[in-house]
C-alpha positions as CSV (number, residue, x, y, z in Angstrom):
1,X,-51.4,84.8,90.0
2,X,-49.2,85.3,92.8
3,X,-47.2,82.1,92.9
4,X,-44.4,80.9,90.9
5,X,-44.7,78.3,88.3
6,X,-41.8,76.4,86.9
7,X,-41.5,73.7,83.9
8,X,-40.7,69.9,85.6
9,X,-37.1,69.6,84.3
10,X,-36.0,72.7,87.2
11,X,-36.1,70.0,90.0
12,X,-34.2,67.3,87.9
13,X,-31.8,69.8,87.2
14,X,-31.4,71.4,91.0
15,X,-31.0,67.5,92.1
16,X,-28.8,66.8,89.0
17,X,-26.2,69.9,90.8
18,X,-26.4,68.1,94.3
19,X,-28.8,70.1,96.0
20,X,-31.4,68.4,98.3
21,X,-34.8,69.5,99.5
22,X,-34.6,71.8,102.6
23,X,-38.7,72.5,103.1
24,X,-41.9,72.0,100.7
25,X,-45.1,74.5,100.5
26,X,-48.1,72.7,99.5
27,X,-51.4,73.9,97.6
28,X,-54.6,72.6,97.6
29,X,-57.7,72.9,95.4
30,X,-60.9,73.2,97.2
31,X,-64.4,72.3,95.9
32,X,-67.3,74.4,97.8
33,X,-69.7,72.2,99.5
34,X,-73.3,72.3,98.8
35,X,-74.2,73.2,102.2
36,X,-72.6,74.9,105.4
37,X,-72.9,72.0,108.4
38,X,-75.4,73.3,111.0
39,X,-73.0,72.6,113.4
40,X,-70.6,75.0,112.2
41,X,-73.1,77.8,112.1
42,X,-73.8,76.9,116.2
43,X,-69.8,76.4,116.6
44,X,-69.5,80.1,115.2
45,X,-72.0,81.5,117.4
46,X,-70.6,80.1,120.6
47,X,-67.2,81.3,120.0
48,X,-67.8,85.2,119.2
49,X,-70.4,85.2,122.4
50,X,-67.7,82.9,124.8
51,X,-64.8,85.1,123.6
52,X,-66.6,88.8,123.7
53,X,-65.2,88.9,119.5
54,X,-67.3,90.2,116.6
55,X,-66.5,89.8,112.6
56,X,-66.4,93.2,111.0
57,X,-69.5,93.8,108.8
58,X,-69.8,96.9,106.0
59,X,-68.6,98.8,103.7
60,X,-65.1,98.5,101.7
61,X,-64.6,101.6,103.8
62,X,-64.8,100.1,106.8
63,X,-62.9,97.0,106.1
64,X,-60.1,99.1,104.8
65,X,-60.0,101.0,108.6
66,X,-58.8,97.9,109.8
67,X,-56.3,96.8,107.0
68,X,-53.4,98.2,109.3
69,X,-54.7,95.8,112.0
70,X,-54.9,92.9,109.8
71,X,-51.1,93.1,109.0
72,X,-50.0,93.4,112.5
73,X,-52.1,90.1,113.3
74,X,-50.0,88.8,110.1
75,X,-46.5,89.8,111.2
76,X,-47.4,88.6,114.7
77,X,-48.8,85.0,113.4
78,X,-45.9,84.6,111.1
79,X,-43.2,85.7,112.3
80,X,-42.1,82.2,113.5
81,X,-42.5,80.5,110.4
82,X,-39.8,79.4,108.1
83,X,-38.4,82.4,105.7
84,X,-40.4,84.9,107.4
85,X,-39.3,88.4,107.2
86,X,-41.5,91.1,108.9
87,X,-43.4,93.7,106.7
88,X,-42.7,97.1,107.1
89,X,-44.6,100.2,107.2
90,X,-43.8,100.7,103.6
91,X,-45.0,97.0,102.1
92,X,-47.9,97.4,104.2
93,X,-48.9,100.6,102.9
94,X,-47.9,99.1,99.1
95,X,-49.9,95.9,99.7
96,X,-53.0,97.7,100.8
97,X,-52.6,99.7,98.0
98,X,-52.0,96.9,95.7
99,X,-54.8,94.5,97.2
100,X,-57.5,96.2,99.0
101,X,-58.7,97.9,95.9
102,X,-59.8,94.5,94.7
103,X,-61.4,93.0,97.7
104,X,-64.7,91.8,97.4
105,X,-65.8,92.2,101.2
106,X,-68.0,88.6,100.7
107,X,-64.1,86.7,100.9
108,X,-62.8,89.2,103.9
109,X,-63.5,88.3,107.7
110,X,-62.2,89.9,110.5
111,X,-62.6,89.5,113.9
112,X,-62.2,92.3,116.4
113,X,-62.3,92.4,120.4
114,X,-64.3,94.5,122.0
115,X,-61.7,97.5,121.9
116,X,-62.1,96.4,118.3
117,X,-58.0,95.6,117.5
118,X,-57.9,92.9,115.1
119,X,-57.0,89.2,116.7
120,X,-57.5,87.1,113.5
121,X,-58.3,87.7,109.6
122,X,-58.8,85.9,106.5
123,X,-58.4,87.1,102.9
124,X,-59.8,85.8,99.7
125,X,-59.9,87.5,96.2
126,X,-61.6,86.2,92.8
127,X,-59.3,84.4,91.4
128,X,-57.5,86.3,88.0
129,X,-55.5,83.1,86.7
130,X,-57.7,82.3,83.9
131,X,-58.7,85.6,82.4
132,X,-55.3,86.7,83.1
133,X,-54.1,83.4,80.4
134,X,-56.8,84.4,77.8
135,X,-55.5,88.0,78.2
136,X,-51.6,86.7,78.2
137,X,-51.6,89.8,80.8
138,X,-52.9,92.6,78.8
139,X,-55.1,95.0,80.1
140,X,-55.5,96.9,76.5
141,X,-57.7,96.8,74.2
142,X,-60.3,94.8,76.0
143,X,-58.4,92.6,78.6
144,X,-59.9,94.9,81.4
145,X,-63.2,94.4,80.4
146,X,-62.6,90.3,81.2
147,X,-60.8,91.5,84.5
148,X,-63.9,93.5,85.4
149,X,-66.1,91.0,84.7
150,X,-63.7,88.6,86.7
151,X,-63.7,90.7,89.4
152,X,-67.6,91.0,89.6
153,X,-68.5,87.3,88.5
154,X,-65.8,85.0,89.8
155,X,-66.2,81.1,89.4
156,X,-63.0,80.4,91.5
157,X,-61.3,82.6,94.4
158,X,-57.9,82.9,96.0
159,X,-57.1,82.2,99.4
160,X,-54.6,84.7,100.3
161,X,-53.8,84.3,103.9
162,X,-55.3,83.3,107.2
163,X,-53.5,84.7,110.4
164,X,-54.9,84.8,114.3
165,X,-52.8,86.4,117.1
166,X,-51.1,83.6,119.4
167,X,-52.8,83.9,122.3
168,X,-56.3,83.9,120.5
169,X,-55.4,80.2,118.3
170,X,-56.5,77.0,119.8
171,X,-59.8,78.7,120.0
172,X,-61.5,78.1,117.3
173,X,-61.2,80.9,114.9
174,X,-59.5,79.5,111.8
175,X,-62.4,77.5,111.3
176,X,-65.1,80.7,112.3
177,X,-62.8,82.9,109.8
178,X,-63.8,80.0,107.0
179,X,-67.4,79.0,107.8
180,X,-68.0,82.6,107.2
181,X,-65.8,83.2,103.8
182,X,-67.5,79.3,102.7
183,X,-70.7,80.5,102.9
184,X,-70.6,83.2,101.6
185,X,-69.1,81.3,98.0
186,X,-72.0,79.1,98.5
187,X,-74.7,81.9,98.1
188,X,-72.1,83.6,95.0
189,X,-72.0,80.4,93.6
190,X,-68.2,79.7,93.4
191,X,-66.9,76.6,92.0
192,X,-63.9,75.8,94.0
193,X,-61.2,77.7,96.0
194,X,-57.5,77.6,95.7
195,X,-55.0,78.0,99.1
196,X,-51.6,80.1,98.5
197,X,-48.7,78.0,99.3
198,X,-48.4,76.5,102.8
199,X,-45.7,75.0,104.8
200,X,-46.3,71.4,104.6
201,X,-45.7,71.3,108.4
202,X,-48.6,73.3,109.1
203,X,-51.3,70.4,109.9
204,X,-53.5,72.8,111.7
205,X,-54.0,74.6,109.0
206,X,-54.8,71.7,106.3
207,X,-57.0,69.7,109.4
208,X,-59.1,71.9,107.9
209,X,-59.3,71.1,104.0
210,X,-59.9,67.6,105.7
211,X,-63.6,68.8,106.4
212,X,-64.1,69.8,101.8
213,X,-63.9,67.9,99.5
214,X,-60.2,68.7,98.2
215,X,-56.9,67.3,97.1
216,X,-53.4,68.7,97.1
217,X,-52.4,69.4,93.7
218,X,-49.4,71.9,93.6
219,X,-46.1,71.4,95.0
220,X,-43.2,73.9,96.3
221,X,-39.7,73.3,97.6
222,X,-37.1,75.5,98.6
223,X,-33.5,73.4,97.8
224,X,-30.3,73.7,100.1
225,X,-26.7,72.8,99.1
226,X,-23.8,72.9,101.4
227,X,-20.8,74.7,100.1
């Protein structure tokens, strides 16, 4: 739902008109294990208590008090990264407004310090591809009934983003902000996972998929010609 998608003559043709890859994003589908590793549950503990950090736990409520926070962490993490243009005040304000009314607080981790500031988040959603197909996008007469139920009884959810502040990554967290959102889809039941597009530099990021069962399966590239 919030990718592109394009039919497989569009690269022919870009190549065709002499332009030449500059950078791919790659996406990967994730099957949910049976089982969080023990291990993983001790690694998690031993983090939070060796780095004085706690994962926010409660209501929508108060995971929406610390949505402002959870952009910051974002513009901080990524403003580095290829195409990256900070979010303002404004799309911050629009996206909570778009996204947080949506959030199932199962696929939401966020990890505070101890003057509770947000160092590092990660954001899922139930994924809305398929009912969104059988709907062809129409919330009227019925589609929102699907969307609710989609909402409430997902089989597949979106990874929307993971972000830690610099001077907290190295440490563990990526994998603490996933052990948390995986077991949670274990206990819900959910088939597989899905990752938004990611640079297909970032090897810290998919050293992790190398720990599910999973397989790279979509495919984005931003062209370049020299004029």
């Amino acid at each position: 739902m919030a990718t592109y998608y394009n039919h497989p003559y569009y690269p022919v043709h870009m190549e065709k008109l002499g332009y030449r890859k500059d950078i791919d994003w790659v996406e990967f589908e994730i099957m949910t294990p049976r089982e969080v590793p023990e291990r993983a549950l001790r690694v998690q503990e031993m983090v939070l208590k060796r780095s004085k950090l706690r994962v926010v736990q409660g209501t929508k409520r108060q995971y929406l008090a610390h949505a402002r926070g959870l952009f910051e962490v974002v513009n901080e993490a990524y403003k580095d990264l290829y195409g990256v243009v900070e979010l303002t005040d404004e799309q911050v304000e629009a996206y909570v407004k778009q996204y947080f009314g949506f959030i199932n607080t199962d696929y939401v981790k966020i990890i505070v310090d101890e003057n509770d500031k947000v160092v590092a988040c990660g954001l899922a959603m139930p994924s809305l591809s398929r009912v969104l197909r059988k709907t062809r996008g129409r919330l009227l007469p019925f589609g929102f009934i699907r969307l609710l139920h989609a909402l409430k009884h997902p089989k597949q959810i979106d990874f929307l983003l993971v972000a830690v502040l610099p001077e907290y990554q190295a440490r563990g967290l990526t994998a603490l902000l996933m052990t948390g959102i995986t077991t949670n889809a274990i206990r819900n039941k959910i088939r597989s996972a899905e990752t938004n597009p990611e640079m297909e530099t970032n090897t810290q990021v998919q050293a992790i998929w190398k720990h599910y069962e999973a397989r790279q399966h979509k495919r984005r590239r931003c062209y370049l010609k020299d004029l």
